[in-house]
C-alpha positions as CSV (number, residue, x, y, z in Angstrom):
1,X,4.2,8.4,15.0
2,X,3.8,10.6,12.0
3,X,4.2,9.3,8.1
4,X,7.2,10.7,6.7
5,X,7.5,11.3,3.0
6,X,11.1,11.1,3.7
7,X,11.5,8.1,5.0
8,X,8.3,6.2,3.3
9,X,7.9,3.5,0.6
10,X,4.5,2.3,-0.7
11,X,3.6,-0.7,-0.9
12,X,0.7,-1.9,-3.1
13,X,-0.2,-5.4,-2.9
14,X,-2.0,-7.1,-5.4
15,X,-4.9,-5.0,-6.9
16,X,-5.7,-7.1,-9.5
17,X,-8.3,-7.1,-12.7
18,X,-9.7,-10.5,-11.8
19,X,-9.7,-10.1,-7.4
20,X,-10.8,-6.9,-7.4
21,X,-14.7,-7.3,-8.9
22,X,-14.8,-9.3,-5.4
23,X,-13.7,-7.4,-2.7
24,X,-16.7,-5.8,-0.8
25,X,-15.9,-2.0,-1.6
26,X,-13.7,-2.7,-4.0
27,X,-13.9,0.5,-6.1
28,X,-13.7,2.6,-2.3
29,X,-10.6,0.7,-2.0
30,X,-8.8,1.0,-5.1
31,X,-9.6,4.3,-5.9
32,X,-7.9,5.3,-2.3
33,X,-4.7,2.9,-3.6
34,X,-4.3,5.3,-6.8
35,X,-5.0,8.2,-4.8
36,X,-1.6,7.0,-2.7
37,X,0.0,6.2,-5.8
38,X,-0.2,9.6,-6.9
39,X,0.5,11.1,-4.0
40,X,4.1,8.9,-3.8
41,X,4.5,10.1,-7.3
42,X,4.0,13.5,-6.7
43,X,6.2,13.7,-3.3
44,X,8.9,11.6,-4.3
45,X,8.2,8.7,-1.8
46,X,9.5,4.9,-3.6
47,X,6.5,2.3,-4.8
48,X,6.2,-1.3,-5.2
49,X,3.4,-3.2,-6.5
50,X,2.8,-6.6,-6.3
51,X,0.7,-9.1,-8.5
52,X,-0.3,-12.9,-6.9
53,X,-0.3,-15.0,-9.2
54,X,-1.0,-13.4,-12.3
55,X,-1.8,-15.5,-14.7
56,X,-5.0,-16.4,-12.8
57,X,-5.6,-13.3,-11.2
58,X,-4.2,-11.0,-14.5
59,X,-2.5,-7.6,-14.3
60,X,-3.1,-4.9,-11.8
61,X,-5.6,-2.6,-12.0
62,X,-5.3,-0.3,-15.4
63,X,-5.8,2.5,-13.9
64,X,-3.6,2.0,-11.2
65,X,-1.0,0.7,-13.6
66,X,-0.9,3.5,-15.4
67,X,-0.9,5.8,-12.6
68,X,2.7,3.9,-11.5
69,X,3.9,4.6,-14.4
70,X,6.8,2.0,-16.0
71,X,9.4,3.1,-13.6
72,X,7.3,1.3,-10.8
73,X,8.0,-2.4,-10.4
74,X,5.4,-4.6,-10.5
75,X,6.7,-8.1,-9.1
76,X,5.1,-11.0,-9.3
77,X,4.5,-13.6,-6.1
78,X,2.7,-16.5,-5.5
79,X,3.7,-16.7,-1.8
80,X,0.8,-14.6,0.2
81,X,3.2,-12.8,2.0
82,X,5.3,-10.2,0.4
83,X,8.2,-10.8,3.0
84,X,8.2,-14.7,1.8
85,X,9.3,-13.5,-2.1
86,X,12.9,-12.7,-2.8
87,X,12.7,-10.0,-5.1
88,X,9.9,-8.3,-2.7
89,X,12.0,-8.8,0.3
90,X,15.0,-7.4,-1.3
91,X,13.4,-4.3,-3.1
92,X,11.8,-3.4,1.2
93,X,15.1,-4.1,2.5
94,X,17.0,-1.7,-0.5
95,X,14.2,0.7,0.3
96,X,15.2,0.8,3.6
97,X,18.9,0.8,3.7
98,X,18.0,4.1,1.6
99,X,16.4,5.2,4.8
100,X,12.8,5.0,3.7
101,X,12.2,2.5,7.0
102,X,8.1,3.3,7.0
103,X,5.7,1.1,4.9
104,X,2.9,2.3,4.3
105,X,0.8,-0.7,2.7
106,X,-2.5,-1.1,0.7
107,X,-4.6,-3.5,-1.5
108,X,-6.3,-7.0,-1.4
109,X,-7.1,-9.3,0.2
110,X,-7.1,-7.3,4.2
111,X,-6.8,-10.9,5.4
112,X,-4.5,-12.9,3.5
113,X,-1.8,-11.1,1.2
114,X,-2.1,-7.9,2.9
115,X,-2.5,-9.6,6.3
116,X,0.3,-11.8,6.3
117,X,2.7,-9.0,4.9
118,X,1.6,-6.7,7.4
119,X,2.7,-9.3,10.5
120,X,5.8,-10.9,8.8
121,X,7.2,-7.2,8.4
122,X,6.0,-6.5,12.2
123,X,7.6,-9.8,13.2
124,X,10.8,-8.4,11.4
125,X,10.6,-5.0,13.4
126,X,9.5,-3.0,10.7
127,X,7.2,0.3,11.0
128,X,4.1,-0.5,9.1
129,X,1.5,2.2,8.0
130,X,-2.0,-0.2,7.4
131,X,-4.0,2.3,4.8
132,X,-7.6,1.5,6.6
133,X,-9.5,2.9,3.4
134,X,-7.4,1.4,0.9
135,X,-7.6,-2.2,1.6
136,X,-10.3,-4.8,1.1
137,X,-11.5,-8.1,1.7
138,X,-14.4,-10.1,0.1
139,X,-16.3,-9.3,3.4
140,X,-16.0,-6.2,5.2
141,X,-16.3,-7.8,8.2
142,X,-13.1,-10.1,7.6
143,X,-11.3,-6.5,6.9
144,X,-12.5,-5.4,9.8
145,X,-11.0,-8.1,11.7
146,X,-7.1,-7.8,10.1
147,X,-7.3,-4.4,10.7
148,X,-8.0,-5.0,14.4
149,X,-5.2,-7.5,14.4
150,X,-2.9,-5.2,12.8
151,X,-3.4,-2.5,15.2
152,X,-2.9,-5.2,18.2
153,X,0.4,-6.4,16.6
154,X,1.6,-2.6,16.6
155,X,0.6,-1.7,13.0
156,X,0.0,1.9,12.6
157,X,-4.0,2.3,11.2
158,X,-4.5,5.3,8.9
159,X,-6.5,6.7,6.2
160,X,-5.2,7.5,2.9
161,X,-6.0,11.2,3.7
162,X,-4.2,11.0,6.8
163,X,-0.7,9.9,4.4
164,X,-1.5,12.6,2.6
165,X,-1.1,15.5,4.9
166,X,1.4,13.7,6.8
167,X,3.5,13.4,4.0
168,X,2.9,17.2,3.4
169,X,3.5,18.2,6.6
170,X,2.8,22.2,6.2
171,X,0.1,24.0,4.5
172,X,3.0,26.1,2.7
173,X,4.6,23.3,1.2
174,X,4.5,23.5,-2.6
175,X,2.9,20.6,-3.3
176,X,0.3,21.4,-1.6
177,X,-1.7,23.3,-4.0
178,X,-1.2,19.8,-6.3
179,X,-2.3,17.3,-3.8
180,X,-5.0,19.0,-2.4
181,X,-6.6,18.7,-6.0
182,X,-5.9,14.8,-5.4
183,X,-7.5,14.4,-2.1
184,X,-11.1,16.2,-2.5
């Protein structure tokens, strides 16, 4: 199954100022979560980010924040999975009933947060986009691991660069020109 800008929403779960300095990779993996950010900006496609638990593990990412703009929400959780939090749970379900049905889903940790989301929304029958390059763990080979599992459970595993031409879809599109800028 392909992405579909059409039918996508992003969701970014908690890259945060004070996790982030200790995921293995970290800057691989939140430099491929802005690069989705801006592509969903550019193309149109709905994004949520999440924040666990701020007040120990502060704000997103600045960079990443910015990026989002203030139109994004940015909702706070302390339940590891997204699916567990109201307002979350509602904003995927509005999402969807829009007909954006595919989430495509990046951040920290691989094996908790992102982990849990990833097989509650499975469990729910949701299509689910795992963004391979875009998540992290405080080991690699934890991530490793939740990605395996993901795939088992029937998540789809992809590479940001993957969403991107997917979402594109043709060479001729005129975004093109604009993205391509984003993905070398």
């Amino acid at each position: 199954m392909l992405a579909d800008r059409d039918r996508a929403q992003l969701l970014i779960i908690d890259v945060q100022e004070k996790l982030a300095p200790h995921i293995a990779d970290s800057s691989v993996a939140a430099a491929n979560c802005l690069r989705l950010v801006r592509y969903a900006g550019r193309l149109g496609v709905p994004i949520t980010i999440t924040e666990h638990y701020s007040k120990g593990l502060g704000p997103t990412v600045s960079g990443l924040r910015d990026a989002a703009g203030n139109e994004t929400p940015r909702l706070e959780k302390i339940a590891f999975s997204c699916w567990r939090d109201d307002a979350i749970r509602t904003r995927i379900s509005a999402l969807e009933s829009e007909g954006r049905d595919q989430i495509v889903v990046a951040g920290m940790e691989t094996h908790v947060c992102v982990g849990q989301t990833v097989l509650e929304l499975l469990d729910h029958g949701k299509t689910v986009f795992v963004v391979a390059d875009a998540v992290g763990s405080r080991q690699a080979a934890v991530r490793d691991l939740a990605l395996e599992r993901f795939r088992d459970a029937g998540a789809n595993i992809v590479a940001q660069e993957m969403i991107a031409f997917e979402w594109l879809g043709r060479g001729d599109d005129p975004a093109f020109k604009d993205l391509i800028q984003l993905i070398r």
